[in-house]
C-alpha positions in Angstrom: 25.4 -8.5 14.2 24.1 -8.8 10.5 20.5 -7.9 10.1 17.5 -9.8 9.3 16.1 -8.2 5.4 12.6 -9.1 5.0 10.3 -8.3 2.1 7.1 -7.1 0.8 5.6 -8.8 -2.7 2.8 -7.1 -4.6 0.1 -9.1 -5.7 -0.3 -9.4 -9.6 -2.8 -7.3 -11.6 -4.6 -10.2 -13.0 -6.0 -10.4 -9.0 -6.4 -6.3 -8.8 -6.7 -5.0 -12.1 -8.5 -7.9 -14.2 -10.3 -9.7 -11.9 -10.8 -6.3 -9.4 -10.8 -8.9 -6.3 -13.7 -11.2 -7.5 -13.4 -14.7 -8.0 -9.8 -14.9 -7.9 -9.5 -17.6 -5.0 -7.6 -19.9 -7.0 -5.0 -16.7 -8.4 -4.6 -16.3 -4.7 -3.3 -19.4 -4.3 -1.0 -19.6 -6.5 0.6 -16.8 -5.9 0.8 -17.9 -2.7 2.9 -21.0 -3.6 5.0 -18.7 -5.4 6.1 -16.5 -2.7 6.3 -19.2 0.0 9.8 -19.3 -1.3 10.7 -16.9 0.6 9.5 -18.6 3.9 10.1 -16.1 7.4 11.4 -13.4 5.2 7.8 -12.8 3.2 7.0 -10.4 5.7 3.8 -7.9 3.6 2.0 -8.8 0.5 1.1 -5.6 -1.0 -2.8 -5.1 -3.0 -2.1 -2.4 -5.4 -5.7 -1.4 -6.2 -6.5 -0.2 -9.8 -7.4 3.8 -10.0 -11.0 2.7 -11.1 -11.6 0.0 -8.3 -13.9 1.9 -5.9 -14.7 0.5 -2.7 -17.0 -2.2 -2.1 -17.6 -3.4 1.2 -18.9 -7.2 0.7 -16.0 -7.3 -2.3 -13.5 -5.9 0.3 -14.3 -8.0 3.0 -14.5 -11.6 1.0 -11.1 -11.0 -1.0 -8.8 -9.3 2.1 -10.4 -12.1 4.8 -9.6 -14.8 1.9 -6.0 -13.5 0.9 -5.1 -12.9 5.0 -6.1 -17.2 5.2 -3.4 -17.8 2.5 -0.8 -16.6 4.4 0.4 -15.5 7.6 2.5 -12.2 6.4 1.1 -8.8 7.0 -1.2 -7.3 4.4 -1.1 -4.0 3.1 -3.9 -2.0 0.6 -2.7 0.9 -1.7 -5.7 2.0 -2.7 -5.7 4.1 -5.4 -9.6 5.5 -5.8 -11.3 8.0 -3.3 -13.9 5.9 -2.5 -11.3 3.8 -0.4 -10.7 7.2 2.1 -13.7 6.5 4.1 -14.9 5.8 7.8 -16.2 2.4 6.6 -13.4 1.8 4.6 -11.0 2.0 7.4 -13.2 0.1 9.4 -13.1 -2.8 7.7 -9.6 -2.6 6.8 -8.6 -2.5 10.8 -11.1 -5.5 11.5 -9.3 -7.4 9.2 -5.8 -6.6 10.0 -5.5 -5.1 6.7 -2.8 -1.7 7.0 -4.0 1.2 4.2 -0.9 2.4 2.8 0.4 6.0 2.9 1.3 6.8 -0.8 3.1 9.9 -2.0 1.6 11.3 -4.4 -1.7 11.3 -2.5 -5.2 11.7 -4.3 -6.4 13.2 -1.7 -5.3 14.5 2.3 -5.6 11.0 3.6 -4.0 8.9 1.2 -0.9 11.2 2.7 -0.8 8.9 6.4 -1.7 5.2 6.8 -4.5 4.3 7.7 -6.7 1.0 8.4 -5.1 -1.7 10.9 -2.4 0.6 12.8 -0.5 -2.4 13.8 1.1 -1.9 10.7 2.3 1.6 9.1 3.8 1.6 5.7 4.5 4.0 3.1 4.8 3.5 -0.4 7.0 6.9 -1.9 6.4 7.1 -6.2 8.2 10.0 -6.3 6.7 13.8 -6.7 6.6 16.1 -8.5 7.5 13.5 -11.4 6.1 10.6 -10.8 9.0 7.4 -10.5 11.6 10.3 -11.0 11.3 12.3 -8.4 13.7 12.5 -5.5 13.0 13.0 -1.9 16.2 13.9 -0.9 14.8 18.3 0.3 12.1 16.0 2.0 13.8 13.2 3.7 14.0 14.3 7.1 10.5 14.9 7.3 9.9 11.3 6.2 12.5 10.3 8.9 9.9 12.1 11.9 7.2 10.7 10.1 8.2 6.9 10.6 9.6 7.9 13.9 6.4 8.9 15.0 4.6 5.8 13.7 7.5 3.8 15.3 6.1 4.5 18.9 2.2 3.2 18.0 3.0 0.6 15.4 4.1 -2.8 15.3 6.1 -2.7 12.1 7.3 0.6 10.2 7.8 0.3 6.3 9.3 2.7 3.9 9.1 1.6 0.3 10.9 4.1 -2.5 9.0 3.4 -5.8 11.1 6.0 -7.7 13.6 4.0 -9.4 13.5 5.6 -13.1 15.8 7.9 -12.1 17.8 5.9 -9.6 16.6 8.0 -6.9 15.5 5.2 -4.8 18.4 3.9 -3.8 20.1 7.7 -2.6 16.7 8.2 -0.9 16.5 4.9 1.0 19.9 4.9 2.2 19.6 8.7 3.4 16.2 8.0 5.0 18.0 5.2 7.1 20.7 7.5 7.7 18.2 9.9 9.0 16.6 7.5 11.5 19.6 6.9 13.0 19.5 10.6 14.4 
């Protein structure tokens, strides 16, 4: 039986980086249109926050409860900013349905696990120690436990490889589902 592939998009930077979530209702929307392409299969929209973006509660809570309206996929925050890795943070996040992504490599211990709504875990893998280079390959099975583990409490499980300078992505990804399987 063939499987179903569904897939993430990432927002654009003119909504995370230049605007930094403010006044970006009608950006929203068209991106929207844009990946409504894709139907069913537009499972996550991904919100790659900008390294300087620190958290702001009233700013969080107007853009994710805006940009979860537009559409009915899953949403997913990579923050990139301490300020993101706190109690109220993850509260709000959870409350909204919003899923905090686990990224490798972490700015600090819990940028390392997801966090915010646990109905959804995903994990977004840059590569370490070089950053888009790196493979994962001496790491792999402890990836493997890791979504195994998050398997048995969440709704959905992601694993997203950013490491594609070297072509390490592809190795990794294929090895990881190898390792699943086990």
């Amino acid at each position: 039986m063939p499987e179903t592939f569904r897939f993430s998009a990432k927002l654009p930077k003119e909504i995370t980086h230049q605007r930094k979530l403010l006044d970006c209702g009608e950006a929203i929307e068209t991106f929207v249109e844009q990946v409504t392409v894709m139907g069913e299969k537009l499972a996550i929209i991904l919100v790659q926050l900008p390294p300087k973006l620190s958290f702001d509660e009233s700013v969080a809570a107007r853009f994710f409860a805006a940009l979860a309206r537009s559409s009915p996929a899953q949403i997913a925050c990579e923050p990139r900013n301490p300020s993101w890795f706190t109690p109220a943070a993850d509260a709000l996040l959870d409350g909204l349905r919003i899923a905090r992504v686990a990224a490798d490599p972490a700015i600090c211990g819990e940028a390392a696990v997801p966090g915010g709504w646990r109905g959804l875990s995903y994990w977004r893998l840059h590569g370490t120690p070089v950053v888009y280079r790196s493979s994962y390959a001496d790491r792999i099975a402890i990836y493997a436990d890791r979504l195994k583990q998050a398997e048995r409490s969440a709704q959905q499980v992601w694993c997203i490889f950013d490491n594609t300078a070297s072509s390490a992505a592809i190795g990794d990804a294929l090895a990881l589902e190898a390792g699943l399987k086990t």
